[in-house]
C-alpha positions as CSV (number, residue, x, y, z in Angstrom):
1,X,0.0,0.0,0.0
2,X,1.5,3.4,-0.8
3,X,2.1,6.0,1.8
4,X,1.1,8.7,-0.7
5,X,-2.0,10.1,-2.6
6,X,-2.1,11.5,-5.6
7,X,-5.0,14.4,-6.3
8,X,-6.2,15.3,-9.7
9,X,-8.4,18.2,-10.6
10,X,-10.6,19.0,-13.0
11,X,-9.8,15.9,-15.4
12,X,-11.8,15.5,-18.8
13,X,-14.0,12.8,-20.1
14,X,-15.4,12.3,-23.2
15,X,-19.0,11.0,-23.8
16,X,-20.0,9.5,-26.9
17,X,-21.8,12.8,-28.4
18,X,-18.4,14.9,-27.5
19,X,-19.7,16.5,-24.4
20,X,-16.6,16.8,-22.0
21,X,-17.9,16.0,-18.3
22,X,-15.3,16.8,-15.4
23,X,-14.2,14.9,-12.6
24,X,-11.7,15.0,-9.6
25,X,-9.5,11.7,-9.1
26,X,-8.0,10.8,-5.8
27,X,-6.1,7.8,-5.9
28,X,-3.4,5.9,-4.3
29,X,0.5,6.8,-5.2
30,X,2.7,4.5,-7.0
31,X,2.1,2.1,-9.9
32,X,-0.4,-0.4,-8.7
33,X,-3.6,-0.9,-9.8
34,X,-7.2,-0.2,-7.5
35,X,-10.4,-1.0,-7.5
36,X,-12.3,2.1,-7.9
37,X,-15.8,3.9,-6.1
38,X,-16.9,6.4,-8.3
39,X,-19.6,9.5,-7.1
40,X,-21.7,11.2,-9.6
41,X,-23.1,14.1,-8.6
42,X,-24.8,17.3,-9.8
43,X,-23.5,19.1,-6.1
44,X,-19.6,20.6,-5.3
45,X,-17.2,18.2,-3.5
46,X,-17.1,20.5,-0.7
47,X,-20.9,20.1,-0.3
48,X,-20.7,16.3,-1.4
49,X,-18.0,15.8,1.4
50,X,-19.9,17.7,4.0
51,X,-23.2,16.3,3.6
52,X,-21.8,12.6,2.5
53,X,-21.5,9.2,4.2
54,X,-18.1,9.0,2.1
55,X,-14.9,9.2,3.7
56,X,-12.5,9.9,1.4
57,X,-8.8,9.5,3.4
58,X,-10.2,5.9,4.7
59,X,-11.0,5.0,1.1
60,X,-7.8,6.0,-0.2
61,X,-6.3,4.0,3.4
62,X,-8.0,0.9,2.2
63,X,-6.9,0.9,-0.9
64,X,-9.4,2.5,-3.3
65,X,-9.4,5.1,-5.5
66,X,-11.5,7.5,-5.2
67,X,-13.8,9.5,-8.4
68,X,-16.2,12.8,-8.0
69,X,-17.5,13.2,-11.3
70,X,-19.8,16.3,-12.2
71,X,-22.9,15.7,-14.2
72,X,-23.7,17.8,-17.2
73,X,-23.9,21.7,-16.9
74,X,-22.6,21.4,-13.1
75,X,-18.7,22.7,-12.2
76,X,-16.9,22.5,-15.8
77,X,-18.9,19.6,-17.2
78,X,-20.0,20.8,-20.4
79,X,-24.0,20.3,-21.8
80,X,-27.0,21.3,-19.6
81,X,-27.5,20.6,-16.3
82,X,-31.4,19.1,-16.6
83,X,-33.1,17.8,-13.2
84,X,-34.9,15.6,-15.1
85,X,-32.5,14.4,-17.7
86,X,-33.7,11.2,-19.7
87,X,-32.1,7.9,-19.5
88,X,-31.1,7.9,-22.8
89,X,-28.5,11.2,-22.2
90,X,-27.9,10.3,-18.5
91,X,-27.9,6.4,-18.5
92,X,-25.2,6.8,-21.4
93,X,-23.3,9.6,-19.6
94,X,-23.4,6.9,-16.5
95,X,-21.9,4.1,-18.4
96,X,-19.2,5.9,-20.5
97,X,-17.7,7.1,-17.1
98,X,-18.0,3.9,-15.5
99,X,-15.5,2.4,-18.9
100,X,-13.9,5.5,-18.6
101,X,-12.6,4.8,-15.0
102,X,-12.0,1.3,-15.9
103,X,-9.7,1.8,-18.5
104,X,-7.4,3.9,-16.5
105,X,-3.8,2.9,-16.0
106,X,-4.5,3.1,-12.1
107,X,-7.6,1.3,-12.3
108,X,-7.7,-2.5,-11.8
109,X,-11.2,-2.5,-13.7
110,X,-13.1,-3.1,-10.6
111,X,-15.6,-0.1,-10.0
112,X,-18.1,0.1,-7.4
113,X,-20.4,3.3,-6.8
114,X,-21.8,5.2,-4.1
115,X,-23.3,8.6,-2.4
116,X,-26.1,9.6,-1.2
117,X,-29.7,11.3,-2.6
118,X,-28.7,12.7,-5.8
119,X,-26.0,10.5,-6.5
120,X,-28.0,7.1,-4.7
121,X,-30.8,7.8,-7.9
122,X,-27.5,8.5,-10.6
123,X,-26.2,4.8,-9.2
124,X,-29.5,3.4,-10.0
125,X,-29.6,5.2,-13.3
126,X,-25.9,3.5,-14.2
127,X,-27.3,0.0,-13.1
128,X,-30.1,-0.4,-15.5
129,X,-26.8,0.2,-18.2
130,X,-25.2,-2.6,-17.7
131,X,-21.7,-1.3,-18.0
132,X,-19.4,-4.6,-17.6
133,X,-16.9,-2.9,-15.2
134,X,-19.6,-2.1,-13.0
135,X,-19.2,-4.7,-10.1
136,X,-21.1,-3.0,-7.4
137,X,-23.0,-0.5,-6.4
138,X,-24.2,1.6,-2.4
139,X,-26.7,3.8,-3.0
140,X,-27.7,6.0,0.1
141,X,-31.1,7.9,1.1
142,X,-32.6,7.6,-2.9
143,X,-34.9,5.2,-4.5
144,X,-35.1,3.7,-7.8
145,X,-36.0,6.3,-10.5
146,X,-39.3,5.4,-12.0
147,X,-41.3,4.1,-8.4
148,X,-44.9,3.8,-8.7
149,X,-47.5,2.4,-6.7
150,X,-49.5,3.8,-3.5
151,X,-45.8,4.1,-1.6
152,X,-44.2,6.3,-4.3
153,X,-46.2,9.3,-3.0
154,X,-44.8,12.3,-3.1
155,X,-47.8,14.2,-2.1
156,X,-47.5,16.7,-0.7
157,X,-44.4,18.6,-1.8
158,X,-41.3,18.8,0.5
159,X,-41.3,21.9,0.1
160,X,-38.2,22.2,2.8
161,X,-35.9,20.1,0.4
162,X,-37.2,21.6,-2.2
163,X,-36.2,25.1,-1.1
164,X,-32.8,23.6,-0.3
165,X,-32.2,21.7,-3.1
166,X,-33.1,25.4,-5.3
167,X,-30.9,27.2,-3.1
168,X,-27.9,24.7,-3.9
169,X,-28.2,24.7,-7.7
170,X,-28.8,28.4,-7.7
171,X,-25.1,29.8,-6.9
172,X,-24.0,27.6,-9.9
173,X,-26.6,29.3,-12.2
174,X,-25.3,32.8,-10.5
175,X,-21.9,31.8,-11.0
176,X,-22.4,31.0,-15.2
177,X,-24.2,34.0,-15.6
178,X,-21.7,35.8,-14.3
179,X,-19.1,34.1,-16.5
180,X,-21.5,35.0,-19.1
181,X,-21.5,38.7,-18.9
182,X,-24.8,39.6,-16.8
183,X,-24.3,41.3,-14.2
184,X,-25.9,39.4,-11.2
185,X,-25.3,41.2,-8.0
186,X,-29.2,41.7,-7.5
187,X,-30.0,38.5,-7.9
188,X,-27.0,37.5,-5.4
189,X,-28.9,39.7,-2.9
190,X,-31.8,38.1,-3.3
191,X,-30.8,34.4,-3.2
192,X,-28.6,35.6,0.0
193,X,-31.6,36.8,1.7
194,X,-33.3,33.3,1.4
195,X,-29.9,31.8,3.1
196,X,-30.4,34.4,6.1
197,X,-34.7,34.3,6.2
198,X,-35.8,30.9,4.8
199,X,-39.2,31.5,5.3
200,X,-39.0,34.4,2.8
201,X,-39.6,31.7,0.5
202,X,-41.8,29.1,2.2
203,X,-44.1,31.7,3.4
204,X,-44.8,33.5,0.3
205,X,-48.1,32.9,-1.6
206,X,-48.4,31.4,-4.3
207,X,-45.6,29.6,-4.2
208,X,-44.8,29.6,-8.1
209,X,-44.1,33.1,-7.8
210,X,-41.6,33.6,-5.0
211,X,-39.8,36.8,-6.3
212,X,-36.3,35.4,-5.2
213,X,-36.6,32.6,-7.7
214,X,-37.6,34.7,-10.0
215,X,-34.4,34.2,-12.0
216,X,-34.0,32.6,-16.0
217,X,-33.0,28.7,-14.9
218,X,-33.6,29.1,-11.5
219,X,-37.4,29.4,-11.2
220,X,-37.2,26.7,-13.6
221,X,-36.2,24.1,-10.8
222,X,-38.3,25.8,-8.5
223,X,-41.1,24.6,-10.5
224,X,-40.2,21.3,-11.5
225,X,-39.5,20.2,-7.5
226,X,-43.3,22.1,-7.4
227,X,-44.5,19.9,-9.7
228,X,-45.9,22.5,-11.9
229,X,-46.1,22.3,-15.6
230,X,-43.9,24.5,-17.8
231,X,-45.3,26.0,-21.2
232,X,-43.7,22.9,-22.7
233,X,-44.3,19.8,-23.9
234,X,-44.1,17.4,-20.3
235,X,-42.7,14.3,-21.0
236,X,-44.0,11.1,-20.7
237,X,-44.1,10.0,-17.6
238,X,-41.0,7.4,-16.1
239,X,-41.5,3.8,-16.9
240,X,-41.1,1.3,-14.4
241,X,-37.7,0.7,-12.9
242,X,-36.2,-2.6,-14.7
243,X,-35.4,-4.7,-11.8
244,X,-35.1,-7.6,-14.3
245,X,-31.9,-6.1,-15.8
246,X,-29.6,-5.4,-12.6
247,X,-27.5,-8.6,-11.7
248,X,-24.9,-6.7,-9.3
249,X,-24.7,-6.5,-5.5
250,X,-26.4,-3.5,-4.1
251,X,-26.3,-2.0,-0.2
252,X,-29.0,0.2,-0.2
253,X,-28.8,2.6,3.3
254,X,-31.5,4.0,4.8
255,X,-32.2,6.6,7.7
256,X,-35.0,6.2,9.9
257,X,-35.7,10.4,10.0
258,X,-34.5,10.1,6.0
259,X,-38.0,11.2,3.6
260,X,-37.0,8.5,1.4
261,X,-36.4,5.3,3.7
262,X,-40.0,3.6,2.9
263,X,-38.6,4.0,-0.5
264,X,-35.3,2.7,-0.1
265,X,-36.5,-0.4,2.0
266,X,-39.2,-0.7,-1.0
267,X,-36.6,-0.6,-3.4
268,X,-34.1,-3.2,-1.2
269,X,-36.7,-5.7,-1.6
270,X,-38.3,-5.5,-5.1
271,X,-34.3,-5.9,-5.8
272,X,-35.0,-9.5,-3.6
273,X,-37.5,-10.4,-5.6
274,X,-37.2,-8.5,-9.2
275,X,-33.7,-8.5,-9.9
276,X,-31.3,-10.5,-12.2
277,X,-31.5,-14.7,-10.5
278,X,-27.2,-13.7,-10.3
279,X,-28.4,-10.6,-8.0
280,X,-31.0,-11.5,-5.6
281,X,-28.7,-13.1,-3.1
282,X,-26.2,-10.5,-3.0
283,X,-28.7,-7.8,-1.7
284,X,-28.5,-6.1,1.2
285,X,-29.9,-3.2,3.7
286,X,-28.2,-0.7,6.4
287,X,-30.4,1.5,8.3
288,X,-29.4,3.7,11.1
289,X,-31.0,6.6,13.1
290,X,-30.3,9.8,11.1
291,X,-31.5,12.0,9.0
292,X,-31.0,12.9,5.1
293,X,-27.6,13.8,5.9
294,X,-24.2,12.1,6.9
295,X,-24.4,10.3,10.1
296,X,-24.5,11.9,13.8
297,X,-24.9,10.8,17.3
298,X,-27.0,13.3,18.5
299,X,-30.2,14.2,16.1
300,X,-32.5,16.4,17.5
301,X,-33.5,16.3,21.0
302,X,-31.9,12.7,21.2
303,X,-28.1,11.5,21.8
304,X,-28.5,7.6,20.7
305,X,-25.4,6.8,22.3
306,X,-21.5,5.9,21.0
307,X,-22.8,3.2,18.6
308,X,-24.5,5.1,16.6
309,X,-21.9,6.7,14.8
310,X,-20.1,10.7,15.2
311,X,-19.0,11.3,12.0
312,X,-20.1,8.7,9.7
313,X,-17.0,6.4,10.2
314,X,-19.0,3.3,11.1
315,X,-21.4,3.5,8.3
316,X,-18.7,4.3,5.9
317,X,-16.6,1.4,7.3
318,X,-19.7,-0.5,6.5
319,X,-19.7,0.1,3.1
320,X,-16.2,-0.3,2.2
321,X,-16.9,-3.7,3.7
322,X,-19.1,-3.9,1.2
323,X,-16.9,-2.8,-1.4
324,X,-14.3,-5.4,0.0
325,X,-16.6,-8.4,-0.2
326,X,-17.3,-7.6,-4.1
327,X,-14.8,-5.7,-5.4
328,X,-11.8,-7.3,-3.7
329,X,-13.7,-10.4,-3.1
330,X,-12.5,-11.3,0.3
331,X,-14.2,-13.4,2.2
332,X,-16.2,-11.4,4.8
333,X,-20.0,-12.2,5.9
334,X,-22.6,-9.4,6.0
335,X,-26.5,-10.2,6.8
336,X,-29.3,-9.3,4.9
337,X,-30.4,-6.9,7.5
338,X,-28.7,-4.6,9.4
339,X,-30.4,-2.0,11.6
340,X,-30.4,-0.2,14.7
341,X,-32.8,-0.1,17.7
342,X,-34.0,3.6,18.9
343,X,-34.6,3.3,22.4
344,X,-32.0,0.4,23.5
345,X,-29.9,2.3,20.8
346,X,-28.3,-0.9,19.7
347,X,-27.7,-2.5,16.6
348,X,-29.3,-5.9,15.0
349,X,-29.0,-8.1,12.3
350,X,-31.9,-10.5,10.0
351,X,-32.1,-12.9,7.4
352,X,-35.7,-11.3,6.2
353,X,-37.9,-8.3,6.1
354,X,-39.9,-7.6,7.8
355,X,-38.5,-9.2,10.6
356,X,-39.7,-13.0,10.8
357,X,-41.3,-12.8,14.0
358,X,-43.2,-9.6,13.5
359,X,-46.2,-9.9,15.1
360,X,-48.6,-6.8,13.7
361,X,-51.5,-5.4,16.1
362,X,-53.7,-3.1,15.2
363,X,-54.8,-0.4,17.8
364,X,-58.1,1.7,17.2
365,X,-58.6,5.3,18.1
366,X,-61.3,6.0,20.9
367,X,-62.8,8.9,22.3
368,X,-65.9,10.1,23.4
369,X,-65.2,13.0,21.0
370,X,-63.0,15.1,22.9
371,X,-59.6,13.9,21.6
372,X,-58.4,17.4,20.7
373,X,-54.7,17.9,22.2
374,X,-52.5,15.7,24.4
375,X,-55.2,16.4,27.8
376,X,-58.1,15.2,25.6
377,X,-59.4,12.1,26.1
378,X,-58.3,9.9,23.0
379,X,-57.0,6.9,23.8
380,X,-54.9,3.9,21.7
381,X,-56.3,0.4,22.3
382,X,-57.0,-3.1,21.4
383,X,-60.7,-3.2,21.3
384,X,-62.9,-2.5,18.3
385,X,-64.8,0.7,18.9
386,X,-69.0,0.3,18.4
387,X,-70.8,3.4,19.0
388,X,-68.3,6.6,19.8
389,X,-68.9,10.2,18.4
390,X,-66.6,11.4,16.0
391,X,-63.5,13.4,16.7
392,X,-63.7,17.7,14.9
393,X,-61.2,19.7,14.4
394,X,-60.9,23.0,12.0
395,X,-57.7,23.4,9.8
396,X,-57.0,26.4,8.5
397,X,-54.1,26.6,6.2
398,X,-53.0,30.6,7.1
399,X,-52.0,28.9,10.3
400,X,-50.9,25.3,9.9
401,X,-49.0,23.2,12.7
402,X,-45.7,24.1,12.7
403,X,-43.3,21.6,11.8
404,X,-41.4,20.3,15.0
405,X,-39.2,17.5,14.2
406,X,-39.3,14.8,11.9
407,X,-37.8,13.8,8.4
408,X,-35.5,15.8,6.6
409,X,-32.2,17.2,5.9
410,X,-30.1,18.2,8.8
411,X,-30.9,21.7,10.3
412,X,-32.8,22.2,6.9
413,X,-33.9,25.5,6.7
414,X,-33.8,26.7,9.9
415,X,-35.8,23.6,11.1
416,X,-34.3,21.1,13.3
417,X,-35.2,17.4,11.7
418,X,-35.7,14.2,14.0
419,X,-36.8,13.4,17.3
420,X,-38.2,16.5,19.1
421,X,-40.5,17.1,22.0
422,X,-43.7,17.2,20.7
423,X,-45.6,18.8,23.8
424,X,-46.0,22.2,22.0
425,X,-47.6,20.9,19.6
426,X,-49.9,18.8,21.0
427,X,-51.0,21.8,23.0
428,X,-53.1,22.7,19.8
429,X,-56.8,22.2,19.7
430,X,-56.4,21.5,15.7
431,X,-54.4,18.4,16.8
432,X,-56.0,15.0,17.8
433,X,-54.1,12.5,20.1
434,X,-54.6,9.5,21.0
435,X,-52.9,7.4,23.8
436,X,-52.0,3.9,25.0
437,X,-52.4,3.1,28.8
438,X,-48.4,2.7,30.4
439,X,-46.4,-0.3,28.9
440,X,-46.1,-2.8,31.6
441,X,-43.3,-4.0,30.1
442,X,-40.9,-3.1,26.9
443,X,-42.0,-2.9,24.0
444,X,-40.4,-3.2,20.5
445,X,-42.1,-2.0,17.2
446,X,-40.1,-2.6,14.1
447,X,-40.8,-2.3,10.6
448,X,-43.8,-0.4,8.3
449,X,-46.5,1.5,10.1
450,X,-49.8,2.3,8.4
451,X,-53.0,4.5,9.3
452,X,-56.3,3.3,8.7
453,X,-57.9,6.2,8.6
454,X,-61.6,7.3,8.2
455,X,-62.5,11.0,8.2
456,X,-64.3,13.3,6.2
457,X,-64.0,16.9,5.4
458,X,-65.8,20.4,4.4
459,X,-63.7,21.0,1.5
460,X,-62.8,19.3,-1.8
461,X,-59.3,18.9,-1.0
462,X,-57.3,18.5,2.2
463,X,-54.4,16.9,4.1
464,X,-54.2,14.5,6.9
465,X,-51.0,14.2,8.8
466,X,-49.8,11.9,11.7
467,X,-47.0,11.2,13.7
468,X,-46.0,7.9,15.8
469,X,-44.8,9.6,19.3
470,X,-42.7,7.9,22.4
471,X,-43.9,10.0,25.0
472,X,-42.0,9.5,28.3
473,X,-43.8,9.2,32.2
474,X,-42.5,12.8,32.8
475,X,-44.6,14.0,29.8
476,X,-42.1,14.6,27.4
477,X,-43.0,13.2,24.1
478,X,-40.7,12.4,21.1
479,X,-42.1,11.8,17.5
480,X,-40.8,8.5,15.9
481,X,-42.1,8.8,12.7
482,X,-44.8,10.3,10.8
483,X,-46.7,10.5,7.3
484,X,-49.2,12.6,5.5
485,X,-51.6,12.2,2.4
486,X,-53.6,14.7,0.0
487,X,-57.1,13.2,-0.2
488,X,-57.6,14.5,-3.7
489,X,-54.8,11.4,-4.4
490,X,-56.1,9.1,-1.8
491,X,-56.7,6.8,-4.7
492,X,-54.6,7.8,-7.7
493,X,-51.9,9.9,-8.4
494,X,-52.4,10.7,-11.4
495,X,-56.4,11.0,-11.4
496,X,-57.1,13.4,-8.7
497,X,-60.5,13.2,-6.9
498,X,-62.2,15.5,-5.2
499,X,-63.9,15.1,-2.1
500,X,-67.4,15.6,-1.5
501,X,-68.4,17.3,1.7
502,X,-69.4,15.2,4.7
503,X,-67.9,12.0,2.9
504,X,-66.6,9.4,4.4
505,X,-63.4,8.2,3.2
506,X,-60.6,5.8,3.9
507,X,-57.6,7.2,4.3
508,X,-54.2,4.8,4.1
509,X,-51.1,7.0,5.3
510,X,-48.1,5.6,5.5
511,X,-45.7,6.5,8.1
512,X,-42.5,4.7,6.7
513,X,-40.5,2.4,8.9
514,X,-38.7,2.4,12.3
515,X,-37.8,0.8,14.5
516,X,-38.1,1.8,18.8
517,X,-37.7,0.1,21.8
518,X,-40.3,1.7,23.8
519,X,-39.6,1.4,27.5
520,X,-41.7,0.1,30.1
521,X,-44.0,3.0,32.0
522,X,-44.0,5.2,28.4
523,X,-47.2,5.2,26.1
524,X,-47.6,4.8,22.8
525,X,-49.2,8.0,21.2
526,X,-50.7,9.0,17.9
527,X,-51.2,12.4,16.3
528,X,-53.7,13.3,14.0
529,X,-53.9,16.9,12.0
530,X,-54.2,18.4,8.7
531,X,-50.6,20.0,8.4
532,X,-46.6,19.9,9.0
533,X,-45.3,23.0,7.4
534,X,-42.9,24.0,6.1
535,X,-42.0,20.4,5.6
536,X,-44.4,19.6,3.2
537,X,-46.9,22.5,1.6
538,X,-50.0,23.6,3.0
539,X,-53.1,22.2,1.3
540,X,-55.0,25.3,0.7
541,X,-58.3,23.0,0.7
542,X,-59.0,24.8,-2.9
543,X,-58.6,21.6,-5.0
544,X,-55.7,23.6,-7.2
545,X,-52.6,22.4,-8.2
546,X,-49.5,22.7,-5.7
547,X,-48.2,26.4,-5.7
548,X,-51.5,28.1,-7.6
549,X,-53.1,29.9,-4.5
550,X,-52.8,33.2,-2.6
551,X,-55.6,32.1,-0.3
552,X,-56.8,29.2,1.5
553,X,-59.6,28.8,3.5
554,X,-60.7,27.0,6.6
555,X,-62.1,22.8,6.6
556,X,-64.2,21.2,9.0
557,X,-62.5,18.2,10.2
558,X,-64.2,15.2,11.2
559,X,-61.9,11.9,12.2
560,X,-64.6,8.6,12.7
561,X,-64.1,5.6,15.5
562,X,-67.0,3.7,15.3
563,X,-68.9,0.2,14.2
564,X,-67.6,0.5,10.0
565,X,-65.8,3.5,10.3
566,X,-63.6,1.8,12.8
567,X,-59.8,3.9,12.2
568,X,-56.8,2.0,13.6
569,X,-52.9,2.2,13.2
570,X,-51.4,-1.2,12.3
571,X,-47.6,-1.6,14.4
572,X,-45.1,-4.2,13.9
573,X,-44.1,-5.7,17.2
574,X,-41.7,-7.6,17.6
575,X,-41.7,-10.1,21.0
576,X,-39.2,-9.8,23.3
């Protein structure tokens, strides 16, 4: 192994149209040959290294080398930088790098992938290529491009990553305009004063028009993350991912306070089950209990102790045990499963998901309609309910529940993601709770959670929003995990359907997967409202698309326990 490293800015690569994409090589010194992890990414390295599970000194330690390579129209690369390139220009871009990188004198012809987000959906993207040097790959916090089905919802808008995400690719923008000629010191001032006042942006009605997007290329991102149709033709929409045609090992890693885990645990096992006969064996699954960002002891309120990891050296490690087993092939076991416990803060392994001895329970909702904030008299339990009245509530979308907690990008926005004491909150008489009596003894719960929900509503369109919470025999109460659907897309996502008022509807909301230890003398609590902004949008209760209206106005609320309208949540315990 060489006691030196060699850093190379800035080189070229040619794709097969001519385009000249740019990358950054870090590699071992001396004249042997490495197996290679290559990141393609639309971000900076410094933003890439900051946000990344990637280490790049152990890599280079272990004997990798290690690749950053920009995508079109980002940091040198020639072409334009599209967010929602095709497969044909990015699938091809993907593979000629991947041969590129093989056929390097440095380069044993090994090349694994990784990264996170971004780069987890470019590694899926290079898969379905088929590129022969291609031997492995780690996507991080993504799922497969072209999802579909009830769990792909991305309904409502996160509108905090969205924001973020804009903000990122903007000062590239700024920076080739400026290259160009135009003069872009008011738009500088403006894009600054989002990074000082976020809610400048998420505040601002209708969202299409915030004035600080407002810039050629820029409010062109803004509304595709919106979701809202430019003047052009749309494209079709994405096919279905092509599990069939992947035959390489895959880590997928999840975050239990990541937006995307359902998705990446969705994605792990249609890759059990879809993928190449070579590939199905050689699957496997890391979740840990972070956020969409590297890995950290402390998230929110919560330190989860020394095993969870400080800076993203065990999860890292991890993965270049990954890379070890099929790039180097060396002979090292790693199980199907690996996760870690909230709670006991602990980590497990399993040979199947969900976990074999899952036992799931439902718990209804009860109250004698009086289940408004935590002192209300909801309550979580095992018996059917007959005859109870009906829990109301009024949302009104000029002042939504704030959003306290929960999934997201570290410190996004100004907004502190994962576990937080919920007790403000649930002060709120627009916010339902429901309780179990004290654990008499611990109590695991790992795996998918689902709502059963039946409510109705005075409007056409509206949101329901819920959140699993721990809350402690002091009072304090920490969110777990939490989900949210549009009703208008209750049943399609493509075929909106309006409510009618007073109608009675079932409502399946999907709070993603966990998994908490839940200690003996805490209670089990549920949340029930109609927002959790400014991580996703408000529903204005109009009906209209995302980001079309200045003014909302205020829904009735009705949430139903009773002989067939009987709402439960359905947990995954697990016995001790």
């Amino acid at each position: 192994m060489s006691d030196s490293f060699i850093i190379d800015h800035g080189v070229p690569i040619e794709m097969r149209d001519g385009v000249k994409l740019m990358a950054d090589i870090y590699r071992p010194g001396g004249n042997d040959k490495y197996p290679a992890i290559l990141l393609r990414t639309p971000y900076h390295s410094s933003e890439v290294f900051s946000f990344s599970y990637v280490e790049p000194l152990p890599t280079l330690i272990s004997g990798y080398a290690l690749v950053l390579a920009y995508v079109r129209g980002r940091y040198g690369s020639e072409g334009k930088y599209e967010l929602t390139s095709s497969q044909q220009v990015e699938g091809a871009d993907c593979y000629d790098t991947v041969e590129w990188r093989a056929s390097q004198p440095w380069c044993d012809g090994n090349i694994g992938m990784a990264g996170e987000s971004a780069l987890g959906t470019i590694q899926w993207r290079t898969a379905r290529e088929n590129p022969p040097h291609l031997k492995a790959i780690a996507p991080s916090l993504t799922v497969a491009p072209g999802e579909t089905g009830p769990e792909a919802s991305d309904y409502p808008v996160y509108l905090n990553i969205a924001s973020a995400f804009t903000m990122i690719i903007a000062r590239d923008i700024l920076n080739k305009l400026e290259r160009s000629g135009t003069d872009t010191s008011e738009m500088r001032r403006w894009i600054k004063s989002v990074e000082e006042d976020p809610s400048i942006v998420y505040n601002y009605l209708p969202l299409k028009n915030v004035p600080q997007f407002n810039i050629p290329g820029i409010i062109d991102i803004w509304h595709t993350l919106l979701r809202i149709p430019s003047s052009k033709e749309q494209p079709a929409s994405p096919e279905p991912f092509p599990y069939h045609k992947i035959n390489i090992p895959c880590l997928s890693i999840a975050s239990w306070y990541d937006p995307w885990s359902r998705g990446t645990f969705r994605t792990f096992l249609n890759m059990r089950t879809m993928s190449g006969n070579g590939a199905r064996q050689r699957q496997h699954i890391f979740a840990g209990p972070w956020c969409h960002h590297r890995p950290v002891r402390v998230l929110g309120d919560i330190d989860f102790g020394p095993l969870a990891d400080d800076v993203g050296s065990k999860a890292w490690g991890y993965q270049l045990a990954f890379f070890d087993k099929y790039l180097k092939r060396k002979d090292i076991t790693l199980p199907l499963v690996r996760y870690f416990r909230m709670g006991s803060n602990s980590w497990h392994n399993a040979d199947d998901w969900p976990l074999p001895r899952t036992t799931w329970q439902r718990f209804f909702l009860h109250s004698n309609g009086g289940a408004n904030s935590a002192s209300g008299d909801g309550l979580l339990t095992r018996k059917e309910p007959q005859s109870e009245p009906p829990d109301t509530y009024v949302y009104d979308p000029h002042h939504p529940v704030p959003t306290t907690g929960g999934r997201g990008a570290e410190a996004e926005n100004g907004f502190v993601t994962g576990p937080i004491d919920q007790i403000h909150i649930e002060r709120r008489h627009d916010v339902l709770c429901y309780r179990t009596p004290e654990l008499d003894q611990n109590t695991e719960i790992t795996g998918p959670i689902e709502l059963h929900l039946f409510p109705s509503s005075s409007c056409r369109d509206t949101d329901f929003s819920t959140k699993l919470v721990d809350v402690y025999p002091d009072g304090r109460a920490y969110n777990i995990t939490d989900g949210i659907v549009r009703a208008q897309y209750r049943n399609s996502f493509t075929k909106p359907e309006p409510l009618k008022p007073a109608e009675i509807v079932e409502l399946i909301i999907r709070l993603g997967i966990t998994s908490q230890l839940f200690r003996r003398g805490h209670r089990i609590r549920l949340d029930i409202t109609s927002s959790n902004f400014p991580a996703f949008d408000r529903n204005m209760n109009t009906g209209n698309p995302i980001g079309i209206g200045a003014e909302g106005i205020p829904a009735l609320q009705t949430v139903y326990h009773q002989s067939g309208y009987a709402s439960y949540i359905e947990l995954p315990f697990i016995p001790a």
